[in-house]
C-alpha positions as CSV (number, residue, x, y, z in Angstrom):
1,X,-213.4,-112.1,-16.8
2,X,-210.9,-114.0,-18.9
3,X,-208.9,-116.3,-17.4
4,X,-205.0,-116.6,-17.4
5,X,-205.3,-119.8,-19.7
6,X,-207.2,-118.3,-22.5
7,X,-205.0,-115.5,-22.4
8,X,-201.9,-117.5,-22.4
9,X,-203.0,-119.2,-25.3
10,X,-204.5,-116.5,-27.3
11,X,-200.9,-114.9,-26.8
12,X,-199.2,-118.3,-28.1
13,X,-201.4,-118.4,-31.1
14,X,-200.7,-115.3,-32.3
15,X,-196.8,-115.8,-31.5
16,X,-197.2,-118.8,-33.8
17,X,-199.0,-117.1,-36.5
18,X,-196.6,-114.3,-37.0
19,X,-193.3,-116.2,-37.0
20,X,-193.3,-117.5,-40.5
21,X,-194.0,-113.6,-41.8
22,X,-191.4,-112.8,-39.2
23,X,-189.0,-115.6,-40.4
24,X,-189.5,-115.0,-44.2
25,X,-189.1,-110.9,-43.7
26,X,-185.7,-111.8,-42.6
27,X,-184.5,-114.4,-44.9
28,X,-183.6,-112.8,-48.0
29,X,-180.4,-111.1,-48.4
30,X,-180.0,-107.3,-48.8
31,X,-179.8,-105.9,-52.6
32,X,-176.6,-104.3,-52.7
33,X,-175.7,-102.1,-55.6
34,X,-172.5,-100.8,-56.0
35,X,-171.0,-98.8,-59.1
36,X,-167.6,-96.7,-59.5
37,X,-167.5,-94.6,-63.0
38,X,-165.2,-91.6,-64.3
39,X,-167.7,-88.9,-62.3
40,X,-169.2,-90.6,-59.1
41,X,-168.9,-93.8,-57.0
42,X,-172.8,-94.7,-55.9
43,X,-173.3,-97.7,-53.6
44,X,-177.2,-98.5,-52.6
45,X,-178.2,-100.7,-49.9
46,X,-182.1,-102.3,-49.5
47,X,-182.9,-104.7,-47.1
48,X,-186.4,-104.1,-46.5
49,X,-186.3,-102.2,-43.3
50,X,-183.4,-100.1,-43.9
51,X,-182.7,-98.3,-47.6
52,X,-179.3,-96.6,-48.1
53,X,-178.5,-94.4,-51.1
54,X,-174.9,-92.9,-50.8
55,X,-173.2,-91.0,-53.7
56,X,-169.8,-89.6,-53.8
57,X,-168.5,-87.0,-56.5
58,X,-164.8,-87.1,-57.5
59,X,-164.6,-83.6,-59.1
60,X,-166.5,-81.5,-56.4
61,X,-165.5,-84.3,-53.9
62,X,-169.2,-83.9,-52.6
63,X,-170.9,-86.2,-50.8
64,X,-175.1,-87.0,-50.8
65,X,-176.2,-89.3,-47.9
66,X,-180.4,-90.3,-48.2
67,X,-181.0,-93.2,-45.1
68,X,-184.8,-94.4,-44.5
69,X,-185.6,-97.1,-42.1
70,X,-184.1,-98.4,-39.2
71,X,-180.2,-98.1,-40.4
72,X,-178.5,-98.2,-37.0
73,X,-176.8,-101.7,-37.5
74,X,-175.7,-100.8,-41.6
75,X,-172.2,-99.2,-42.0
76,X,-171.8,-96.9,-44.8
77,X,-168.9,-97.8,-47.1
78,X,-168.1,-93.9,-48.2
79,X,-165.3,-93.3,-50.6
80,X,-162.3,-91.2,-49.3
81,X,-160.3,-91.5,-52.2
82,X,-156.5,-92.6,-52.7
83,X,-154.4,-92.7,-49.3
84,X,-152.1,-89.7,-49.6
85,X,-148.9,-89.8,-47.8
86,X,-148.2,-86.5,-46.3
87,X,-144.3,-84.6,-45.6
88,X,-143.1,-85.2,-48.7
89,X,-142.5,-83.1,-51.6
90,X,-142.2,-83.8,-55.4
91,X,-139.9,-86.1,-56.6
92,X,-136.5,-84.5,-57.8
């Protein structure tokens, strides 16, 4: 039988040996890529747990969405173009 102790401490070993894998899994900063051309805006996002590739086509204004990871905190910067002001006609 093991006693509550043992396991008490056991627990508090391990606790202690997985913090600085924890601590150093978390202490980088994300690689963020982000480039607009003539064709597509692409942003990519890689922070070791989540990975975000998001591209955005101007002439088919298409969009391609690839997620892997746990993403649920990550906000997606998508491209929705110029601001368009609507009820007015041309100019003249």
């Amino acid at each position: 039988m093991i006693s509550k102790s043992f396991f008490a401490m056991t627990t508090a070993v391990a606790v202690i040996a997985s913090g600085p894998t924890l601590a150093q899994s978390w202490s980088h900063a994300p690689n963020v890529k982000e480039e607009t051309n003539a064709d597509t805006y692409h942003y990519e996002y890689d922070d070791g747990v989540c990975h975000i590739n998001y591209q955005y086509y101007f002439r088919d204004r298409q969009e391609y969405l690839d997620r892997h990871g746990d993403c649920t905190s990550v906000a997606i910067p998508r491209y929705y173009g110029p601001n368009r002001v609507m009820g007015y006609g041309p100019p003249g």
